[in-house]
N, C-alpha and C positions, 0 to 999 in steps of 0.2 A: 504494500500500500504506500502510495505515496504521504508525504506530510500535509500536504493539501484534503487528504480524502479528509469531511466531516465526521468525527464520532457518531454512533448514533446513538439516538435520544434516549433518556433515560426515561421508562416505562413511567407513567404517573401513579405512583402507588402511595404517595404523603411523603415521599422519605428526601422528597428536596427541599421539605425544612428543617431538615437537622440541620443540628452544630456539631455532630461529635461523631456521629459513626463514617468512620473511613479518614479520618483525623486522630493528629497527632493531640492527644488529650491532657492534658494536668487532669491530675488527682484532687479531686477535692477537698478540704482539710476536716468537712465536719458535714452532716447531713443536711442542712439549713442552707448550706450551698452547694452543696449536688444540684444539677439539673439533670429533671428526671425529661423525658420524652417520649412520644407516645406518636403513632401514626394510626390511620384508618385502618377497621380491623378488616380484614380481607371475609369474605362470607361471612356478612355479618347478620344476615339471615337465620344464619342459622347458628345450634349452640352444640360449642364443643370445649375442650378445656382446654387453658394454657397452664403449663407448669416448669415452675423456677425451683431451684434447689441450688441452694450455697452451701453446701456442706462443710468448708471451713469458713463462714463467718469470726469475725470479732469486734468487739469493742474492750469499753476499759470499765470497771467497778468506779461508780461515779466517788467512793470512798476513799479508796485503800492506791484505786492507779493503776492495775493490777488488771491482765487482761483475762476476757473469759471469752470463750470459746461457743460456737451454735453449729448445728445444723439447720437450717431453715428451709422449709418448702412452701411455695407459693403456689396456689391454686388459682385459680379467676376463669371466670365466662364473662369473653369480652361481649361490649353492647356496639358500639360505634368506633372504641377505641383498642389498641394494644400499645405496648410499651415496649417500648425501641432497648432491647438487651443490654446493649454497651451503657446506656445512660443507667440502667439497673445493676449494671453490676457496680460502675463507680458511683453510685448510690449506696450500695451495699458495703461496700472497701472504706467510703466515708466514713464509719461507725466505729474503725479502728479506732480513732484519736479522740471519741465521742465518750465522753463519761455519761454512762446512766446503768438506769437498774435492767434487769433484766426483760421484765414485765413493760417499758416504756419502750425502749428498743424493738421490740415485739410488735409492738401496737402501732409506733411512730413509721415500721414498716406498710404496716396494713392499710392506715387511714391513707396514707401520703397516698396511695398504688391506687384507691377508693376515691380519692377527691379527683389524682388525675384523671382517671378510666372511665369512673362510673359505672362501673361490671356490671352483669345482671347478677353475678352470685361472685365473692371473693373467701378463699380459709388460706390463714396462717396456721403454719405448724412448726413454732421456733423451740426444739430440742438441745436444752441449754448443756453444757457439760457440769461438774459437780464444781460449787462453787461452797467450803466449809464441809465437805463433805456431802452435798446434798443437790443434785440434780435438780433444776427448778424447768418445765416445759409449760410455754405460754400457748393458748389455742384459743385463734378466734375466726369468728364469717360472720358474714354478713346477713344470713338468714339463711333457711332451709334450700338447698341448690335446689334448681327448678326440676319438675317432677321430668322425667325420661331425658335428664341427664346421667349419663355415665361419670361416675367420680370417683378413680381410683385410688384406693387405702394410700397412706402416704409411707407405709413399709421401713419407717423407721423404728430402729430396736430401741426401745427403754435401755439407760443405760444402767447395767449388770455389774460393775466395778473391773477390776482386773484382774479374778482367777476363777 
């Protein structure tokens, strides 16, 4: 091809208003400044699940400084909207430098995914690691997922210790 040939166009799917995916990105320093991003959800007719899993999450004990450890999975039935990965993950990485309790973190996930989206149905399931000895797991939705959806168990193990 010559350097003359035009590119061609890029499909209209939402995603030429991003800022970040397919960019060179900074890392956010705290949740509050993550931009999160979302495009038009592709067959939004109809209802199927999207699922996120950060298996190594972190933040910090809004306390002691002292980092704690999650599993998290993310469920949602988009309505109109989906949310653009890259912005969710450094969404997610934001939390690092983030003191708070476990239970805020959890939630400050959910709502935030909830005010962007607007799902028809959204569940967190943040499986924290033991923190004093004692495992703390946050779970919340948005309401009963809608009837003849499929919503598959989220298959994380309760954590059992180390022997």
């Amino acid at each position: 091809m010559s350097s003359s040939t035009p590119s061609p166009a890029r499909p209209d799917d939402g995603s030429q208003t991003l800022t970040q995916l397919g960019c060179n990105t900074t890392q956010p320093t705290s949740p509050e400044e993550a931009i999160l991003e979302r495009v038009p959800a592709p067959d939004a007719d109809r209802r199927y699940v999207v699922r996120f899993t950060a298996p190594e999450f972190t933040s910090l004990c809004p306390v002691t400084g002292q980092p704690d450890f999650a599993h998290i999975v993310i469920d949602y039935i988009p309505r109109q909207w989906i949310v653009e990965s890259k912005s969710l993950k450094l969404f997610l990485t934001s939390f690092r430098n983030h003191g708070a309790f476990h239970e805020k973190c959890s939630m400050q996930i959910a709502t935030t995914l909830v005010d962007l989206l607007d799902p028809v149905w959204l569940r967190i399931g943040a499986y924290w690691y033991p923190r004093g000895g004692m495992p703390i797991d946050i779970f919340w939705q948005t309401g009963a997922p809608p009837e003849g959806a499929w919503i598959p168990p989220q298959d994380v193990s309760g954590y059992r210790g180390r022997g």
